[in-house]
RODO-2510 file (C-alpha; in nm, 4 decimals, decimal comma):
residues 435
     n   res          X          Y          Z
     1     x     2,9052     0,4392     0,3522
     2     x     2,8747     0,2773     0,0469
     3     x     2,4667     0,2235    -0,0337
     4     x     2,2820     0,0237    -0,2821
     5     x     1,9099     0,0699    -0,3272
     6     x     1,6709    -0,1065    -0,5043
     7     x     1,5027     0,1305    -0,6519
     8     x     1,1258     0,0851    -0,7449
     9     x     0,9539     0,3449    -0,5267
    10     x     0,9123     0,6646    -0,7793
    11     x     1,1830     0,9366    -0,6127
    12     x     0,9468     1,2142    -0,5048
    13     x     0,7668     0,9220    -0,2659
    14     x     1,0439     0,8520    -0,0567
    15     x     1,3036     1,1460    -0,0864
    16     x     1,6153     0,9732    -0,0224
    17     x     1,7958     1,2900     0,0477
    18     x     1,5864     1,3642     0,3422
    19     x     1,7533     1,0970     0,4746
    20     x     2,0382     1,0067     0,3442
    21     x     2,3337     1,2558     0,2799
    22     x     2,4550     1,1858    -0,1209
    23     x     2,7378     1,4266    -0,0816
    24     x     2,8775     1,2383     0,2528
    25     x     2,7541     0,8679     0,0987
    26     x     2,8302     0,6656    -0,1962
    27     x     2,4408     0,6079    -0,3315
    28     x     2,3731     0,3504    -0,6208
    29     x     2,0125     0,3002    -0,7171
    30     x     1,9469     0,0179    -0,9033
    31     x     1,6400     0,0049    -1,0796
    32     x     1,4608    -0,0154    -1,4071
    33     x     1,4812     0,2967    -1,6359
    34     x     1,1460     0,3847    -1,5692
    35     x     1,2244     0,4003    -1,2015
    36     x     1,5803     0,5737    -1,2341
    37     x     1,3792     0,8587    -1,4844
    38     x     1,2401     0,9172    -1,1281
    39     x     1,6122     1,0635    -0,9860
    40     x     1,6019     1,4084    -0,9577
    41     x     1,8626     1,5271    -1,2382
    42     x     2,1236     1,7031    -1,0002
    43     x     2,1474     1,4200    -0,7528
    44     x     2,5022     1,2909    -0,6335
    45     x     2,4540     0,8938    -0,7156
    46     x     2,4973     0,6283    -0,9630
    47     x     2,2454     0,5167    -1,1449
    48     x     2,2248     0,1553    -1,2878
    49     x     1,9926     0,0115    -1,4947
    50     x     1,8466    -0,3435    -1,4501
    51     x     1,6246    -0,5028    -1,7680
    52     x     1,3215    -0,5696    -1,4935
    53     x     1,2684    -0,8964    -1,6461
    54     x     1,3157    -1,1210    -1,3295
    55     x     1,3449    -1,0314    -0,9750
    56     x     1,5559    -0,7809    -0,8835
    57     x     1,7742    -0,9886    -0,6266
    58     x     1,8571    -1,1749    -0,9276
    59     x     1,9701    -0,9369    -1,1941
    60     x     2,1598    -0,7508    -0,9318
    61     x     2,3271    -1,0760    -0,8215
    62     x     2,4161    -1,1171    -1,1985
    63     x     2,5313    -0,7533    -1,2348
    64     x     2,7188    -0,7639    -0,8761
    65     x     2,8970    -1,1258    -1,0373
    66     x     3,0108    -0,9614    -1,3719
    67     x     3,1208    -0,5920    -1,1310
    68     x     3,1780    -0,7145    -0,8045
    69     x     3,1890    -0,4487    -0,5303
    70     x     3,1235    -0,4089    -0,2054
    71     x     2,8450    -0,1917     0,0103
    72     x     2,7804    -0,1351     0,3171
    73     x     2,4012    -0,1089     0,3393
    74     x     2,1367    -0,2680     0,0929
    75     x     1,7708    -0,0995     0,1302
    76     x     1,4628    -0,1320    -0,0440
    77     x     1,1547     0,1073     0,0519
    78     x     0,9152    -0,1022    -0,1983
    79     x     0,6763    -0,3619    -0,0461
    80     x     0,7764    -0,6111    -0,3618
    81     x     1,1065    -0,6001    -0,3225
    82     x     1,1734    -0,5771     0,0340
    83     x     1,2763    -1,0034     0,0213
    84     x     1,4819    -0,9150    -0,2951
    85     x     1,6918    -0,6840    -0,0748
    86     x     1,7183    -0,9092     0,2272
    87     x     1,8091    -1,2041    -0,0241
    88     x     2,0708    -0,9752    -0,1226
    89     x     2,1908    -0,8705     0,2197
    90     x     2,2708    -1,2560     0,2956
    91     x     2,3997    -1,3114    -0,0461
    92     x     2,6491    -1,0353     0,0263
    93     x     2,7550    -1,0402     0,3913
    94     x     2,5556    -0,6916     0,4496
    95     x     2,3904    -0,6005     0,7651
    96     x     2,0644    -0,5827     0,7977
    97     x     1,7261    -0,8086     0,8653
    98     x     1,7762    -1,1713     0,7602
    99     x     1,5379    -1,3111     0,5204
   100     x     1,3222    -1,5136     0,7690
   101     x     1,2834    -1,1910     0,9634
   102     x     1,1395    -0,9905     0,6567
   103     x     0,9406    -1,3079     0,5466
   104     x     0,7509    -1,2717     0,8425
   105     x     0,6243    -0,8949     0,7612
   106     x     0,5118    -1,0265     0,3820
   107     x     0,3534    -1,3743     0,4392
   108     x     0,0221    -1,3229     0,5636
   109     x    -0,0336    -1,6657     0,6836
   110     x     0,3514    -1,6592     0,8568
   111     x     0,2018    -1,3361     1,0034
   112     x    -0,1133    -1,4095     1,1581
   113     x     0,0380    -1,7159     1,3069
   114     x     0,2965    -1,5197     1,4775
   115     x     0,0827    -1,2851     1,6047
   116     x    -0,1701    -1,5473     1,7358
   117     x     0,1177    -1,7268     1,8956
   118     x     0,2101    -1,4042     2,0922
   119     x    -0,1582    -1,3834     2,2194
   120     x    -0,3437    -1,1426     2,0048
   121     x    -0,6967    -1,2132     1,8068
   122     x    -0,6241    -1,2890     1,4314
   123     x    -0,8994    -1,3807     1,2240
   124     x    -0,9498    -1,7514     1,1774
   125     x    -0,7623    -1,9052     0,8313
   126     x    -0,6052    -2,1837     0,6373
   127     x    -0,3851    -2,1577     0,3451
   128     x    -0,6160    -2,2106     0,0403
   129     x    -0,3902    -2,6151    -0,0483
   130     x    -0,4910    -2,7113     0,3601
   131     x    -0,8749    -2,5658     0,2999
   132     x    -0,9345    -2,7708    -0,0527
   133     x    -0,7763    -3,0810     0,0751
   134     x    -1,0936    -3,0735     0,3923
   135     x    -1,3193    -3,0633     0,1222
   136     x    -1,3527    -2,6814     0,1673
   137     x    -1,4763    -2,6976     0,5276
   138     x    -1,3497    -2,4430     0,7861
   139     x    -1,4155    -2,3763     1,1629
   140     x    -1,5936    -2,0915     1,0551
   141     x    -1,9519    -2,0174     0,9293
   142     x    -2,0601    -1,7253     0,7133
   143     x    -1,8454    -1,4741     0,4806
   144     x    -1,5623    -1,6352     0,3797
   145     x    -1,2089    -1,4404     0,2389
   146     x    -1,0256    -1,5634    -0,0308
   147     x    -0,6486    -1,3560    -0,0619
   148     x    -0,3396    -1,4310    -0,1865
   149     x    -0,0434    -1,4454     0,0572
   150     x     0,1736    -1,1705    -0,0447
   151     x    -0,0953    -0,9463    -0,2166
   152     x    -0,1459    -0,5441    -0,1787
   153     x    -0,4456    -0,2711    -0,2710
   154     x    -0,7225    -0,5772    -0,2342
   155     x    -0,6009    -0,7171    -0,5679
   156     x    -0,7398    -1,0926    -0,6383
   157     x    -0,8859    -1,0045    -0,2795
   158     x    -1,2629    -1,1759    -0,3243
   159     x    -1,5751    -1,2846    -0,0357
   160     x    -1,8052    -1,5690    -0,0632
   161     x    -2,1017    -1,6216     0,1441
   162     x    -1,9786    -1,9352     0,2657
   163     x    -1,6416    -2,1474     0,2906
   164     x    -1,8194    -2,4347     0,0755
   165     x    -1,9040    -2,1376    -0,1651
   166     x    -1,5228    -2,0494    -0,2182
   167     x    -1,4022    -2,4374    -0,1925
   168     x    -1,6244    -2,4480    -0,5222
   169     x    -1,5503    -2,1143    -0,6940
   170     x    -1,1835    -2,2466    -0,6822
   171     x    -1,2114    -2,5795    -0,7913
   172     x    -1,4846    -2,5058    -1,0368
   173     x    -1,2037    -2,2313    -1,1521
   174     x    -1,4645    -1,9504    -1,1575
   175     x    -1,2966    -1,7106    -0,9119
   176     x    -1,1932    -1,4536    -1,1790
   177     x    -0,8517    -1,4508    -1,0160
   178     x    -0,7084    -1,5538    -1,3900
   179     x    -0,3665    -1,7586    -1,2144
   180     x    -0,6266    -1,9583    -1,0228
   181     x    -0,8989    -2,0573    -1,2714
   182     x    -0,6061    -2,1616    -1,5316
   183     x    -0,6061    -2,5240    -1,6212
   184     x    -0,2970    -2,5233    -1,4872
   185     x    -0,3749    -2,3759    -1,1702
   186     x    -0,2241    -2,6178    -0,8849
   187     x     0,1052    -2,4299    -0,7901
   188     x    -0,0653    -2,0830    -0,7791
   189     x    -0,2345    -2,2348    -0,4817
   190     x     0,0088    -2,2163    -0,2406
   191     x    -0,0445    -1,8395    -0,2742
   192     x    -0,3147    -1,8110    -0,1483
   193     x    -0,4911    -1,8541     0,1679
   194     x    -0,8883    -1,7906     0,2855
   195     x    -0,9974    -1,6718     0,6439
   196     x    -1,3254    -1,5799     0,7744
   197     x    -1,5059    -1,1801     0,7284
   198     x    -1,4854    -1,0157     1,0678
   199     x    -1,7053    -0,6927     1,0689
   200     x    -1,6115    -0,3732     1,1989
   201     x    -1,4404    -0,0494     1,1572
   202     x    -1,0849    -0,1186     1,0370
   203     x    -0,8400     0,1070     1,1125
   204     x    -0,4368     0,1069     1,0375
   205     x    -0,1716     0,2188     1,2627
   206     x     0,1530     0,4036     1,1136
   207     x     0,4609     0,4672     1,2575
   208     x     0,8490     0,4240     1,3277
   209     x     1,0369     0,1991     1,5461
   210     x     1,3492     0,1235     1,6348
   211     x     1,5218    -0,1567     1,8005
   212     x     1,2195    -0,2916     1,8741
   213     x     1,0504     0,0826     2,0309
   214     x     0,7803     0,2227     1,8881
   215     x     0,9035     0,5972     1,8359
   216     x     0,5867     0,7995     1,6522
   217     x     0,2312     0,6193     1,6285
   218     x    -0,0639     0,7706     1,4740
   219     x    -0,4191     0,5687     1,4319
   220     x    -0,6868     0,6251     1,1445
   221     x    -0,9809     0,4867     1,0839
   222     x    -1,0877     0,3761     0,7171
   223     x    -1,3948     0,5504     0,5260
   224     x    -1,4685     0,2696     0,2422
   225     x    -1,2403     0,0049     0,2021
   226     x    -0,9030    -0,1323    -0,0142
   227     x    -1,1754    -0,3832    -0,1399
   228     x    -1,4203    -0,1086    -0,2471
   229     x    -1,1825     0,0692    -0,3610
   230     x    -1,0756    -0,2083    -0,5831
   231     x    -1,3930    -0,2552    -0,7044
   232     x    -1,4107     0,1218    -0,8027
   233     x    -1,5588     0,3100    -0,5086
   234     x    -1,3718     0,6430    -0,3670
   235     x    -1,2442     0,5717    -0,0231
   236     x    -1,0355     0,7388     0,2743
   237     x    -0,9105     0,7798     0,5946
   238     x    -0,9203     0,9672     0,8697
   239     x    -0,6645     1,0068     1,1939
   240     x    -0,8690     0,9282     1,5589
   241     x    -0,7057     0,9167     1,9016
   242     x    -0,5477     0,6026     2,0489
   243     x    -0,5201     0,5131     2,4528
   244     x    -0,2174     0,3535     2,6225
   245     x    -0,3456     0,0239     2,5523
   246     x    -0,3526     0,0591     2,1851
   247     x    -0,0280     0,1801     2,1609
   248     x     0,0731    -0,1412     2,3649
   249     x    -0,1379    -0,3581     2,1415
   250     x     0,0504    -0,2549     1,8382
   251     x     0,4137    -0,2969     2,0107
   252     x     0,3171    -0,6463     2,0948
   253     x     0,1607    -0,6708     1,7146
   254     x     0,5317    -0,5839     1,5810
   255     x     0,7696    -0,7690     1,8595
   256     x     0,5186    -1,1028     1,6857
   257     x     0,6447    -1,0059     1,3543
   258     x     0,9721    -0,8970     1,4132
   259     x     0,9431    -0,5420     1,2623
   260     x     1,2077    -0,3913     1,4969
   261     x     1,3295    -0,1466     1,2656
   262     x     1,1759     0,0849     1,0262
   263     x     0,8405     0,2072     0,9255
   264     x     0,5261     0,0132     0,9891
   265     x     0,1872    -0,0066     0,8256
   266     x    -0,0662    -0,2211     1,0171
   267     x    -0,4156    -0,2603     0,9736
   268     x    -0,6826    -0,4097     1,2572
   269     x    -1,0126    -0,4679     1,2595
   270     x    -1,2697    -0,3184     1,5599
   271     x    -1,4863    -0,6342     1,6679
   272     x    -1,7152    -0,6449     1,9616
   273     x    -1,4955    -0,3682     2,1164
   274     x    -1,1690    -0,5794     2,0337
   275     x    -0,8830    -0,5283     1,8069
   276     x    -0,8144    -0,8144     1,5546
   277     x    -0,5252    -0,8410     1,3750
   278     x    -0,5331    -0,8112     1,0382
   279     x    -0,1739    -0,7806     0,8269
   280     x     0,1332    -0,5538     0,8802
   281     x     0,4044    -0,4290     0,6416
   282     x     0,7686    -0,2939     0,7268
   283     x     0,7137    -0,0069     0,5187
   284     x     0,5120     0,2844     0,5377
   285     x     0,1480     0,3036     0,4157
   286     x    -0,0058     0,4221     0,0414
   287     x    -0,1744     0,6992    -0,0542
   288     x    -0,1345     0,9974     0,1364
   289     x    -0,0650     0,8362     0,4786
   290     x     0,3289     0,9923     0,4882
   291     x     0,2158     1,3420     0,3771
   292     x    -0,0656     1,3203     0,6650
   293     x     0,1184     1,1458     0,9491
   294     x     0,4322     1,4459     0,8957
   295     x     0,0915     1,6748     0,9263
   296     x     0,0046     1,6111     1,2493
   297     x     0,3509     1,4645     1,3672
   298     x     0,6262     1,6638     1,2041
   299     x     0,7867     1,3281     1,1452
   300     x     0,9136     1,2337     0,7540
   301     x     0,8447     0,8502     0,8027
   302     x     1,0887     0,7531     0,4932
   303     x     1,3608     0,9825     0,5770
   304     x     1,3903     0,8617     0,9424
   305     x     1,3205     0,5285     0,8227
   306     x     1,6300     0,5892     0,6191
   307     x     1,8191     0,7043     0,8979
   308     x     1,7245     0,3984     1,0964
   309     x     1,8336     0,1215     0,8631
   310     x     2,2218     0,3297     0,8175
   311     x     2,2306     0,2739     1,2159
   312     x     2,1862     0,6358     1,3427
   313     x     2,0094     0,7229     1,6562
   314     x     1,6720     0,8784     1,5908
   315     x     1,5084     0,8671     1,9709
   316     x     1,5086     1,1997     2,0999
   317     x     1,5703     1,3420     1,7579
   318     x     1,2077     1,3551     1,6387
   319     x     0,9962     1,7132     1,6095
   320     x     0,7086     1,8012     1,8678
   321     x     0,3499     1,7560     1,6941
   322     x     0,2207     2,0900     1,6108
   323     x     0,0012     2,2533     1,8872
   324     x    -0,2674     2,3340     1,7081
   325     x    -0,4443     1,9536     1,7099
   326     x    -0,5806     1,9367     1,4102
   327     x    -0,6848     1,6142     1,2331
   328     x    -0,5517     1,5131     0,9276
   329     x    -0,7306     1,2724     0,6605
   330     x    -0,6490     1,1497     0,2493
   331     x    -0,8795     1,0395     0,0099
   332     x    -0,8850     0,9098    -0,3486
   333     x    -1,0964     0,8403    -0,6138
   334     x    -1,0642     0,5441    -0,8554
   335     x    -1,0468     0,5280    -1,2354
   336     x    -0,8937     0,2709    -1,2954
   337     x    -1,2270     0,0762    -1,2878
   338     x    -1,3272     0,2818    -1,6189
   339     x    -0,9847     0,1955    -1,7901
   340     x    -1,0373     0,2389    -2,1862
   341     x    -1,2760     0,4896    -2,2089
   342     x    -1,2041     0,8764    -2,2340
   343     x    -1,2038     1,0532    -1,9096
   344     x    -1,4312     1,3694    -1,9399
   345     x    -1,4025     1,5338    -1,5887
   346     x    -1,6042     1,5171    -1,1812
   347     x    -1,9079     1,5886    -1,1741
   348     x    -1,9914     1,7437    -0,8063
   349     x    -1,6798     1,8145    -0,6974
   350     x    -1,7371     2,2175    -0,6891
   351     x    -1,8826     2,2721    -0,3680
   352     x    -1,5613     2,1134    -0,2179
   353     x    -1,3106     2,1560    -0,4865
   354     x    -1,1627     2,5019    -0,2243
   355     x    -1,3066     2,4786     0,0955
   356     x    -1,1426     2,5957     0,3907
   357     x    -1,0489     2,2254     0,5233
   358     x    -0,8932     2,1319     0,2199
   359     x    -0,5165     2,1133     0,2046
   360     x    -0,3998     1,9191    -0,0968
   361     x    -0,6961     1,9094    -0,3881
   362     x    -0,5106     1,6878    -0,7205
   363     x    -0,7579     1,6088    -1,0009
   364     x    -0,6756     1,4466    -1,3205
   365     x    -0,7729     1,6881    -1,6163
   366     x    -1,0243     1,5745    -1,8638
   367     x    -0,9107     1,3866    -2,1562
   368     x    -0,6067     1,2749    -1,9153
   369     x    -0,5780     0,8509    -1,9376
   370     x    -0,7261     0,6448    -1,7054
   371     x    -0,4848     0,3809    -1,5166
   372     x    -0,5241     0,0510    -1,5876
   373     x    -0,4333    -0,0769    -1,2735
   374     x    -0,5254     0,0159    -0,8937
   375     x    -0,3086     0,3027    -0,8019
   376     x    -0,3808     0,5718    -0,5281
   377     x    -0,1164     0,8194    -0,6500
   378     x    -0,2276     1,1660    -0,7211
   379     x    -0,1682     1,2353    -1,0709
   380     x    -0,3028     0,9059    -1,1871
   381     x    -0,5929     0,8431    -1,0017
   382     x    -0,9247     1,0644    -1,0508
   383     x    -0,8580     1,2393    -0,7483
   384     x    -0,6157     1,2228    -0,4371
   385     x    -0,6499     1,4966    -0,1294
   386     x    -0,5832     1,5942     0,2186
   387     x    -0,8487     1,7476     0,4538
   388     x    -0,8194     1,8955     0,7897
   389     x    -1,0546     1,9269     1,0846
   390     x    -1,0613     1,9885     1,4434
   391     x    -1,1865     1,6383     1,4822
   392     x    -1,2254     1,3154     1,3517
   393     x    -1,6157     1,3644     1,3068
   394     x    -1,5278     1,6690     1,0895
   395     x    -1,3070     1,5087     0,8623
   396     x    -1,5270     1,1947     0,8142
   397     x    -1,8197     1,4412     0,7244
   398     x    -1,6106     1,5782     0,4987
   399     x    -1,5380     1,2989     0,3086
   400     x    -1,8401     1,1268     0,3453
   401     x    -2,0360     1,4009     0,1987
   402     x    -1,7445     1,4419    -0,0897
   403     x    -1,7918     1,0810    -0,2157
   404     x    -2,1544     1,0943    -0,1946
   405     x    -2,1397     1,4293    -0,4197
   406     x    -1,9489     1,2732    -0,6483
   407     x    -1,9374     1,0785    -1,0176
   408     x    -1,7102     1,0630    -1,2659
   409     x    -1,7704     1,1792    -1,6265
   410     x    -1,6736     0,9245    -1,9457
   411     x    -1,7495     0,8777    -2,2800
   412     x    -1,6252     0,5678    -2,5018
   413     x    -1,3022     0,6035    -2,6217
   414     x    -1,2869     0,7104    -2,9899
   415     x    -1,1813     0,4855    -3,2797
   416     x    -0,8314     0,5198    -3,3668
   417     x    -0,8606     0,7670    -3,6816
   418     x    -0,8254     0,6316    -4,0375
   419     x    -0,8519     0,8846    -4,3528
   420     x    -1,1014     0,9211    -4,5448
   421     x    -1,1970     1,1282    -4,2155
   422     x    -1,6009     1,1660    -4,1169
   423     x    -1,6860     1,4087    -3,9030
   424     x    -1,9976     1,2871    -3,6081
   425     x    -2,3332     1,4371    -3,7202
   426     x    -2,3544     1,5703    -3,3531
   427     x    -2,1558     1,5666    -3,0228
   428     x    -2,1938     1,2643    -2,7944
   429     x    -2,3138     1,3695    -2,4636
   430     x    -2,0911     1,1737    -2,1910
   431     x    -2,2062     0,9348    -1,9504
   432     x    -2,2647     0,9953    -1,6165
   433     x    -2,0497     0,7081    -1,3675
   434     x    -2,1793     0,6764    -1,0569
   435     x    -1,9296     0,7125    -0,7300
***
């Protein structure tokens, strides 16, 4: 086959040639350079370069114009660009899921109303132009949600006490959300949608599926949450059992979205004893969700999702969870909350830094940079990890007692350095950040 990718996803997330031969197929990944710098040097594949000024359905509809070619298959394994891809599909005659289809697995608002419409609880919502035209009343009391449609890691994710209390944050343009308390506000709207705060555990279901059958399944339950974590407080997950019914639950979850093929990332929320729907993606999930699902599954989600979308048979294919049971969680601590001053080290981390449960321990060295923006990778964030226990109550204990333990070191950044240079008088002890 002949294979373009849009390539956003850095390489050593997805491992292409897990799933995908390069020596049998013709693989062009299109991406920005920073992505393509991502390509492991001695792979088989062209590599193209788009400016990453504008979408990238549109500069590869430009480049495709001035080179036209043909492919076979046209895959994205980003979230952002998964609509690029199926734009591009249609655009070119290519098989694969029609843009309405994917629309449904990125819109929240086209999402929950599927999946109410099939029968399932969704929290209660109206897109944020519908909810300021009533005057900012809901049929909801209490906690209100204010999220954009398309949105990921809880960014320009806020809660208000009340619906009248966000009606007026966002016509007062006090949010915070910069695009929405701009004078010029009105068509950022549309992107954006509030629903009421349902309490509870929340928990996300990962998996594969093809046409239309769920194939692997595993269930965790959060510790913290995307919000939190957002707001710069460590958070996790941890992998629980599931019955029968859940498993059903989450089928009828993806026939009302149309993910039929693919990876899956869906997240619920445990009221009253109830599952309520929350949002889904046709990809897999962040942080270390792929490295712990092939833990405890022996399943590579990307590299059978890759297999799925080229059309090969992957039922009776998959590997037999190991027998030993164990129970697999990730967790990450933020820094990106403390962007711009210098990172000194964790304070508190000893005691768990190499204990037995621990299987992946990445912390960023001191005097490494900060992010500036909400990431969960290992490498950027403070710290990203895998623990293991026999159950689900020993891995949240774990975790629980990790983030209590810890707090992150800073100091403020020093003054860029201009001779005649002065040495400080005395050291400046660093500040102390709690978790």
């Amino acid at each position: 086959m002949k294979i373009l990718i849009l390539h956003r996803v850095p390489y050593f997330k997805i491992e292409y040639d897990r799933g995908i031969s390069h020596d049998l197929h013709d693989v062009t990944y299109f991406g920005t350079d920073t992505a393509l710098a991502t390509l492991p040097p001695g792979l088989r594949c062209e590599r193209v370069s788009r400016p990453g000024a504008r979408p990238a359905f549109e500069e590869a509809r430009d480049w495709l114009a001035e080179r036209p070619r043909a492919f076979d298959r046209v895959i994205s394994m980003s979230e952002y660009e998964l609509l690029d891809a199926a734009r591009l599909r249609e655009h070119l005659g290519v098989p694969g899921a029609p843009v309405d289809q994917v629309a449904l697995a990125r819109d929240k608002v086209l999402m929950k109303r599927a999946v109410e419409e099939a029968g399932l609880r969704v929290p209660r919502f109206l897109p944020l132009p519908s909810f300021l035209q009533l005057g900012g009343r809901a049929p909801w009391d209490g906690r209100t949600v204010l999220k954009p449609h398309r949105g990921a890691s809880s960014e320009d994710v806020l809660v208000f006490a009340t619906p009248r209390e966000a009606a007026e944050a966002v016509t007062e343009g006090r949010t915070g959300v910069a695009r929405l308390d701009a004078p010029d506000a009105g068509r950022e709207l549309a992107d954006f949608q509030v629903e009421e705060f349902v309490s509870g555990p929340i928990r996300h279901f990962d998996g594969l599926v093809q046409d239309g059958e769920v194939l692997a399944l595993t269930a965790s339950e959060y510790l913290g949450t995307c919000l939190e974590y957002a707001q710069g407080r460590p958070m996790g997950s941890f992998q629980i059992g599931f019955s029968a019914e859940t498993r059903a639950w989450v089928s009828r979850a993806l026939a009302a979205v149309r993910i039929e093929d693919g990876t899956f990332h869906l997240e619920a929320i445990v009221h009253d004893g109830e599952l309520v729907f929350l949002e889904v993606g046709n990809r897999v999930g962040g942080a270390d969700v792929v490295a712990t699902f092939e833990l405890a599954t022996g399943v590579h989600l990307p590299s059978c999702e890759l297999r799925v979308l080229l059309g090969e048979p992957v039922a009776g294919t998959l590997p037999e969870p190991d027998a030993d049971g164990l129970r697999y969680a990730w967790f990450v601590h933020p820094g990106h909350h403390l962007a711009g001053r210098e990172y000194r080290g964790l304070e508190g981390a000893g005691a768990f830094r190499s204990g037995p449960r621990v299987v992946t321990w990445h912390e960023l060295p001191p005097g490494a940079p900060l992010p500036d923006h909400i990431t969960y990778q290992a490498g950027e964030t403070v710290l990203a990890g895998i623990v293991a226990g026999d159950t689900p109550e020993e891995t949240r204990e774990w975790m629980a007692a990790l983030f209590g333990s810890l707090s992150v070191a800073t100091r403020p950044a020093a003054a860029p350095l201009t001779p005649p240079l002065t040495p400080p008088l005395t050291p400046e002890t660093p500040e102390q950040v709690p978790a």
